[in-house]
C-alpha positions as CSV (number, residue, x, y, z in Angstrom):
1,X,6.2,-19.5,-30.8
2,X,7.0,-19.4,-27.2
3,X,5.2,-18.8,-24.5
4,X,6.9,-15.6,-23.4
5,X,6.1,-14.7,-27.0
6,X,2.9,-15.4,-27.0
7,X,2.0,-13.7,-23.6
8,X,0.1,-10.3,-23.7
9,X,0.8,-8.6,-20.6
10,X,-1.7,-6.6,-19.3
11,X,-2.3,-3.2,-19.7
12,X,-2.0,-1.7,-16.2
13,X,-3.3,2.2,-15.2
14,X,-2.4,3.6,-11.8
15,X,-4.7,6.3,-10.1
16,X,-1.7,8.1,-7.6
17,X,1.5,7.7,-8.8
18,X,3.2,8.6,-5.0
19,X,5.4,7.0,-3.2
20,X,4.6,3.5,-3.7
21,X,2.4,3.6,-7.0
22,X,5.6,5.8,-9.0
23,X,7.8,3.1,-7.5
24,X,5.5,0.1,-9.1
25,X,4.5,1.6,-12.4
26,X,8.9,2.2,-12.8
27,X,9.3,-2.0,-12.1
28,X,6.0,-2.8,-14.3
29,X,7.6,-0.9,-16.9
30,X,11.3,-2.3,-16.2
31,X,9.3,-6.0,-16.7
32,X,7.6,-5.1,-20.3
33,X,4.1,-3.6,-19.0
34,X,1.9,-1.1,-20.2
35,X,1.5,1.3,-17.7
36,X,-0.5,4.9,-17.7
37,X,0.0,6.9,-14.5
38,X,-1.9,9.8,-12.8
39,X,-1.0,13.0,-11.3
40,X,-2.8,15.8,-10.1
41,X,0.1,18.1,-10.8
42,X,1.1,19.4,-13.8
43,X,4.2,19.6,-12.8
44,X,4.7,15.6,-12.0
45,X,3.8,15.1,-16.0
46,X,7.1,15.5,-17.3
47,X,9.0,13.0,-14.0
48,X,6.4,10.5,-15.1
49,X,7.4,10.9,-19.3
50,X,10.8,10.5,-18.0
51,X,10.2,7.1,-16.6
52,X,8.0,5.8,-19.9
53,X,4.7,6.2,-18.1
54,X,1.6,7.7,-19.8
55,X,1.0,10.7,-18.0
56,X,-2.8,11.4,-16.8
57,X,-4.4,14.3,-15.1
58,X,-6.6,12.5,-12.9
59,X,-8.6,14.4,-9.8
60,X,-11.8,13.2,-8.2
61,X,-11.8,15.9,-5.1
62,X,-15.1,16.5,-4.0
63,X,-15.1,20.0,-5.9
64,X,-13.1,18.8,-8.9
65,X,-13.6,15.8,-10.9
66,X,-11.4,15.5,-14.1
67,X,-10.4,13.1,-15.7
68,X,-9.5,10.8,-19.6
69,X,-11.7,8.4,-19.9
70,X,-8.6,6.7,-21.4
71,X,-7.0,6.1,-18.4
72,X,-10.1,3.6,-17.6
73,X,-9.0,1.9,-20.7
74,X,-6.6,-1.0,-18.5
75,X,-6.7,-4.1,-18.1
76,X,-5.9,-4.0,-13.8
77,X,-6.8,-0.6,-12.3
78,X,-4.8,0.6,-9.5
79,X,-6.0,3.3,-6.3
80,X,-3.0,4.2,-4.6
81,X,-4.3,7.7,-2.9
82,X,-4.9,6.8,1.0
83,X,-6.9,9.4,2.5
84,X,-5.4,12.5,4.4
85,X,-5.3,12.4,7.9
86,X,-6.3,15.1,9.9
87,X,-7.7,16.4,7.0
88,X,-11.1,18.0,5.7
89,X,-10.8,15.3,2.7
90,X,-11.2,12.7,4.9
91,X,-14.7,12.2,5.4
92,X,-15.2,12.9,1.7
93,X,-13.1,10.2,0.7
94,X,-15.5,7.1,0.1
95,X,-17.1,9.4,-1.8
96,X,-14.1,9.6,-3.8
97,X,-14.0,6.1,-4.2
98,X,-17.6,6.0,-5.5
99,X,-16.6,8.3,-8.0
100,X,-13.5,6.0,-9.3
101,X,-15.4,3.0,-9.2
102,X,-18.7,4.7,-11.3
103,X,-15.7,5.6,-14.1
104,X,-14.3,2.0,-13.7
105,X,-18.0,0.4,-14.4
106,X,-18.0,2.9,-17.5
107,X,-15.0,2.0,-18.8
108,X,-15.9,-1.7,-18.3
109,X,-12.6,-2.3,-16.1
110,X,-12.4,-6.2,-15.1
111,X,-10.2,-5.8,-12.6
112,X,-9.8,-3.2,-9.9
113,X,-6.5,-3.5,-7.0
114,X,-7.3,-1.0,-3.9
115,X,-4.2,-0.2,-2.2
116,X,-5.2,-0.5,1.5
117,X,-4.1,-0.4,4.9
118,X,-3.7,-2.3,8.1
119,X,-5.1,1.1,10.0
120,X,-8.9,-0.4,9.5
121,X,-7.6,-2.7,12.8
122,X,-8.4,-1.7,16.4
123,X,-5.7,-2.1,18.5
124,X,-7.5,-5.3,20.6
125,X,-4.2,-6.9,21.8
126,X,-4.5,-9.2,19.5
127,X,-3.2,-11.1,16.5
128,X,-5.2,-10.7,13.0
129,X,-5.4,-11.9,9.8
130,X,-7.4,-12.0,6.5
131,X,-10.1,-13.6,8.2
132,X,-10.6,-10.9,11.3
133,X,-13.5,-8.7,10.9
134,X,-12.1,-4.9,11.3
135,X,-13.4,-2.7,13.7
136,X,-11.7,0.3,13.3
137,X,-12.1,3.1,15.8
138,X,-10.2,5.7,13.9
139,X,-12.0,8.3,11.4
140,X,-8.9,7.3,8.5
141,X,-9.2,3.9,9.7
142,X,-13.5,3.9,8.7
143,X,-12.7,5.6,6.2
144,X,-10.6,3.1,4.0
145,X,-12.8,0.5,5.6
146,X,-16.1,2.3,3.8
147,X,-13.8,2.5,0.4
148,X,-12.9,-1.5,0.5
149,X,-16.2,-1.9,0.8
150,X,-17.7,0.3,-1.8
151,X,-15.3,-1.1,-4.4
152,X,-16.2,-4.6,-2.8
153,X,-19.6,-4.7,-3.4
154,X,-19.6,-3.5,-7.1
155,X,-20.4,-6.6,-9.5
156,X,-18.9,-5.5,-12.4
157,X,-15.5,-5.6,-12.0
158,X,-13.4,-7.8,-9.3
159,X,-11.7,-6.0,-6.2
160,X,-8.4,-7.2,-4.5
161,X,-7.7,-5.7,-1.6
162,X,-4.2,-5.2,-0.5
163,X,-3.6,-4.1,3.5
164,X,-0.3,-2.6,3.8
165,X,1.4,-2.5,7.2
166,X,3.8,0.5,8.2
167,X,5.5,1.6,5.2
168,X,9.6,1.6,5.2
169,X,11.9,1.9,2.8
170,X,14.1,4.8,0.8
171,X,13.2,8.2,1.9
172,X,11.0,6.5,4.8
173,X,13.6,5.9,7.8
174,X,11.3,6.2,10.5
175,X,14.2,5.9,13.3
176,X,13.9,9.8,12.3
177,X,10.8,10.4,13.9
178,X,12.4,8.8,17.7
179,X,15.8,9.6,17.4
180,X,16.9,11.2,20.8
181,X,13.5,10.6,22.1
182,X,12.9,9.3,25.9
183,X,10.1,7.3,28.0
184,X,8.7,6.5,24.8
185,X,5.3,4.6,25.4
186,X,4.2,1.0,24.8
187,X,7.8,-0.4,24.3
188,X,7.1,-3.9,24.4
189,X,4.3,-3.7,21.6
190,X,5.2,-5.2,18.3
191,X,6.0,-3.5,14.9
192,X,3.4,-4.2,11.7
193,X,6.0,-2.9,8.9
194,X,7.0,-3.7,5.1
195,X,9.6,-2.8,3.2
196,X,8.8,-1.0,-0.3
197,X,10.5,-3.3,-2.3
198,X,8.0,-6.1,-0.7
199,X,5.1,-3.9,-1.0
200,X,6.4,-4.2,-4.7
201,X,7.4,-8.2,-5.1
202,X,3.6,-8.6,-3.5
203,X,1.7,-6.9,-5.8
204,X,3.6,-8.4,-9.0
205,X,2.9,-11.9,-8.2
206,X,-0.5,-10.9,-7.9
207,X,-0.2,-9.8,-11.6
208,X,1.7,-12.6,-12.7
209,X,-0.9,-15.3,-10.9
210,X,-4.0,-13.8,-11.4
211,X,-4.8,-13.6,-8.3
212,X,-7.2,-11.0,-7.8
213,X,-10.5,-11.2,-6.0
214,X,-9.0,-11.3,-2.2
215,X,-7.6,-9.5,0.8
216,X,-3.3,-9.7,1.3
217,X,-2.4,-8.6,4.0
218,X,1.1,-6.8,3.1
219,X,3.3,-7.3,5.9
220,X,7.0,-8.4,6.9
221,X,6.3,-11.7,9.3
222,X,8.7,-10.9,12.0
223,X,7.4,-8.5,14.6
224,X,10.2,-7.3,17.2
225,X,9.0,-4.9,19.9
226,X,9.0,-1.3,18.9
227,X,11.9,-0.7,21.8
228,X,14.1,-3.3,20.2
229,X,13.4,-2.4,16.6
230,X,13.8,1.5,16.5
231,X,16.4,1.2,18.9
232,X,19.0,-1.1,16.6
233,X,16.9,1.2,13.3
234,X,18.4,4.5,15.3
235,X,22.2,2.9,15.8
236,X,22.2,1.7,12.4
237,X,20.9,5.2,10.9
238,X,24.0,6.8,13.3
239,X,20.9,8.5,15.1
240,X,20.9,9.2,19.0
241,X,19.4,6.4,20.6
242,X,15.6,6.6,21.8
243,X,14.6,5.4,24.9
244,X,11.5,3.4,25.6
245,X,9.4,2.2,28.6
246,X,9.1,-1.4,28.7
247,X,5.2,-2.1,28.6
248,X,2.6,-3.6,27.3
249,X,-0.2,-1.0,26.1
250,X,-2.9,-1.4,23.0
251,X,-1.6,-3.8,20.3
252,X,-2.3,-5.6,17.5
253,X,0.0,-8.2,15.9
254,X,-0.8,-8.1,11.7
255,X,-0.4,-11.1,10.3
256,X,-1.6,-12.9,6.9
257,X,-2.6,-15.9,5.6
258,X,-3.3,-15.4,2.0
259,X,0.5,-14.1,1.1
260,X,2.1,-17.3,2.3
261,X,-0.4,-19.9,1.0
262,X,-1.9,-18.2,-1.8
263,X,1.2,-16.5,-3.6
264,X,4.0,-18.5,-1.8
265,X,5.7,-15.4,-1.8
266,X,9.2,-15.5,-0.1
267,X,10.4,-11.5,1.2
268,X,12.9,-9.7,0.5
269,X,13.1,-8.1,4.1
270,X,12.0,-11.0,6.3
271,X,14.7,-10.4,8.4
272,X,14.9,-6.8,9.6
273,X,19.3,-7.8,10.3
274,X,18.7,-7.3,6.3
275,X,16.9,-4.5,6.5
276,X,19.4,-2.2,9.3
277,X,22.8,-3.4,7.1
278,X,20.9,-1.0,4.3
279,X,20.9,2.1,6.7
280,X,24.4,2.3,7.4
């Protein structure tokens, strides 16, 4: 037999099926995995059936937990549901990530993947990676900081950490947001942005290798200032042009270690040229 024959993919379950989880679990399935999804709308059951996912009810608000215990029953355990900003929940969401993580260790998951984010970085003017010890000064920021940590320090299942910069991609054009917009601040300070289908080709090779148990930082390695980027993202998208003011405020410049030496993995988007051609 072969060894594509002989392979057993694993069994994958995937605790927010939003924007990027819905768009994973569709290319896990499109590349011959098991994959159960969860909602907590009843009304997202029947999109997820449509796409050959396992539907779940999942919730683990402070006020509501409910859950199957069979959607614990995975081989790699995704949390994809980033905290809501400016919200109540927000404080109350390590908690939420205790929660998971007690129904992980019950279900005897091996393998846990918290989707992340580059917000648990100060801005320090400065360039981080992997190694950098965040320091974040935001309350979403501590936040998702305290949940890496939680799932961190549990010993009975691994945790991989996956940071993901600024989030672009279909339905996420965020020209829209400067459009038309003038003295916009901080001009010269450089972008921290990955394209969905990288946040995707990232967290497949993971899979593939094995290669759980460490911090990726998911972002595009090419980091134009903000002036120069939305500005050609705006022309591209046929939106007014924004104007910015050419300084230098509070930065940070994300970078990683771990995708290029660990995974070798090449982008898709690594240059943003690529990236505008898909907006007109």
């Amino acid at each position: 037999m072969t060894n594509q024959q002989t392979e057993r993919k694993e069994k994958i379950s995937i605790l927010g099926c939003g924007w990027y989880g819905f768009a994973l679990a569709k290319k896990l399935i499109e590349n011959g995995y098991s994959v159960k999804g969860s909602t907590t709308s009843e009304e997202k059951i029947a999109i997820l059936k449509t796409e050959n996912i396992q539907p779940y009810l999942v919730n683990f608000e402070a006020d509501k937990t409910e859950y199957d215990v069979d959607f614990f029953d995975c081989d790699v355990l995704f949390i994809c549901i980033p905290p809501k900003k400016n919200s109540p929940q927000l404080l109350d969401f390590p908690v939420k990530i205790e929660k998971i993580a007690e129904a992980a260790q019950k279900a005897k998951v091996k393998q846990v993947v918290f989707i992340s984010s580059t917000k648990v970085y100060q801005d320090g003017n400065f360039v981080v990676n992997e190694n950098t010890i965040p320091q974040p000064t935001t309350d979403s920021g501590k936040a998702i900081l305290a949940a890496e940590n939680i799932l961190k320090q549990n010993q009975t299942f691994t945790a991989t950490i996956i940071r993901f910069a600024g989030l672009i991609g279909p339905e996420r054009n965020l020209a829209k947001h400067f459009a038309g917009k003038k003295d916009i601040a901080n001009g010269l300070a450089p972008i921290n942005l990955i394209h969905l289908a990288d946040c995707i080709g990232i967290t497949e090779v993971i899979i593939k290798q094995k290669a759980f148990g460490k911090i990726y930082h998911g972002v595009t390695p090419n980091h134009p200032t903000r002036k120069d980027f939305y500005t050609k993202a705006c022309i591209a998208s046929s939106l007014e042009e924004p104007s910015f003011i050419a300084e230098l405020l509070s930065w940070k410049q994300i970078e990683s270690k771990n995708v290029p030496e660990v995974l070798a993995y090449e982008y898709v988007f690594k240059n943003w040229d690529k990236y505008f051609e898909t907006l007109s």
